[in-house]
C-alpha positions as CSV (number, residue, x, y, z in Angstrom):
1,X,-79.3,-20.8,39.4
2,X,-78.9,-17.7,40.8
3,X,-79.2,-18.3,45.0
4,X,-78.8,-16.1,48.1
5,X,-75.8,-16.8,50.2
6,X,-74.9,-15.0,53.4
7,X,-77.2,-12.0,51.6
8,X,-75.2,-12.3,48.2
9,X,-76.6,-13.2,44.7
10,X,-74.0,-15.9,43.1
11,X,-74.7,-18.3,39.7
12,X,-74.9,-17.5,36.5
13,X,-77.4,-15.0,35.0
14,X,-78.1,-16.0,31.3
15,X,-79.6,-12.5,29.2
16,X,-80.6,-12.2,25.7
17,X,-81.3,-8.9,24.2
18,X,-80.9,-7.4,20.3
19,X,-77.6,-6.0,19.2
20,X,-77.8,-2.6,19.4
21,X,-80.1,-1.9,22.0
22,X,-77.9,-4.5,24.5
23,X,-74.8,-2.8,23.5
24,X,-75.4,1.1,24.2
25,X,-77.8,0.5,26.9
26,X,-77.9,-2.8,28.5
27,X,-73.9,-3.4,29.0
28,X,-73.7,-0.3,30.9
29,X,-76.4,-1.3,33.1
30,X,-74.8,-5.6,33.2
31,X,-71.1,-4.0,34.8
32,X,-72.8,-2.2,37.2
33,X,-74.4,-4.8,38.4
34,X,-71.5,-7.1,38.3
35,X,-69.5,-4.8,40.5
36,X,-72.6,-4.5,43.1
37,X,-72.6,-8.5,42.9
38,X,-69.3,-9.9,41.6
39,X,-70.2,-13.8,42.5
40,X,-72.8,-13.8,40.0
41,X,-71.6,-15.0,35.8
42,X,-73.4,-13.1,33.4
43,X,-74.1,-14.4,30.1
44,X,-75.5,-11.8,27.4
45,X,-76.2,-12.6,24.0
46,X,-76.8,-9.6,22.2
47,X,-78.9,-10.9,18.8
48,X,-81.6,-10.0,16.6
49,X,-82.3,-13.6,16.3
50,X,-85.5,-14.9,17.9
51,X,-84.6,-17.4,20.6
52,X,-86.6,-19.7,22.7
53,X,-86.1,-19.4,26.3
54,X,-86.3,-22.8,27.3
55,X,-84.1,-24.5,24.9
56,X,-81.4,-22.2,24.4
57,X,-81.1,-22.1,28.5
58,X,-81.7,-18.3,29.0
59,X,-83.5,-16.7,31.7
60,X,-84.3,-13.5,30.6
61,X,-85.5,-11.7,27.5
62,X,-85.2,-8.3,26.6
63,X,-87.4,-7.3,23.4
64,X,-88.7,-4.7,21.5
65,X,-92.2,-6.4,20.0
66,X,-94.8,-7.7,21.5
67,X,-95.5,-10.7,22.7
68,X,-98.1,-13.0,21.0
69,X,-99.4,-16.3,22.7
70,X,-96.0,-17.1,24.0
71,X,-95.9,-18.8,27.4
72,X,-93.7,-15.9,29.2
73,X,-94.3,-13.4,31.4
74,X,-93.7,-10.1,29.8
75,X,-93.6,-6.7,31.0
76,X,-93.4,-3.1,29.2
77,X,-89.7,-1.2,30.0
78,X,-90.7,1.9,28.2
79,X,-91.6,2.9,24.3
């Protein structure tokens, strides 16, 4: 639901990531970009749990596996 208005992002961003990793190096990363774009809502879950994208309503992923035969689109961040 994010949209561009008058060259702004605004919605809600929904993330999923696990604990620690989202913690020490993603929230840095989330509050910069909020200040950059302040009329977007962030939503991070920070879990080990597996989650399916679709039914719990999140739109994007961060993981450290690999992906099997799941319908996504993954790409490799770093090792």
């Amino acid at each position: 639901s994010l949209s561009q208005r008058r060259h702004e992002l605004a919605g809600e961003l929904r993330i999923t990531a696990p604990e620690l990793w989202g913690e020490l190096v993603l929230t840095p990363v989330l509050l910069g970009f909020k200040v950059r774009h302040p009329q977007v809502s962030i939503v991070a879950e920070f879990s080990n749990r597996a989650v399916d994208l679709l039914q719990d309503g999140f739109h994007i992923a961060f993981r450290s596996t690999r992906l099997s035969s799941e319908p996504y689109i993954a790409r490799e961040l770093g090792q």
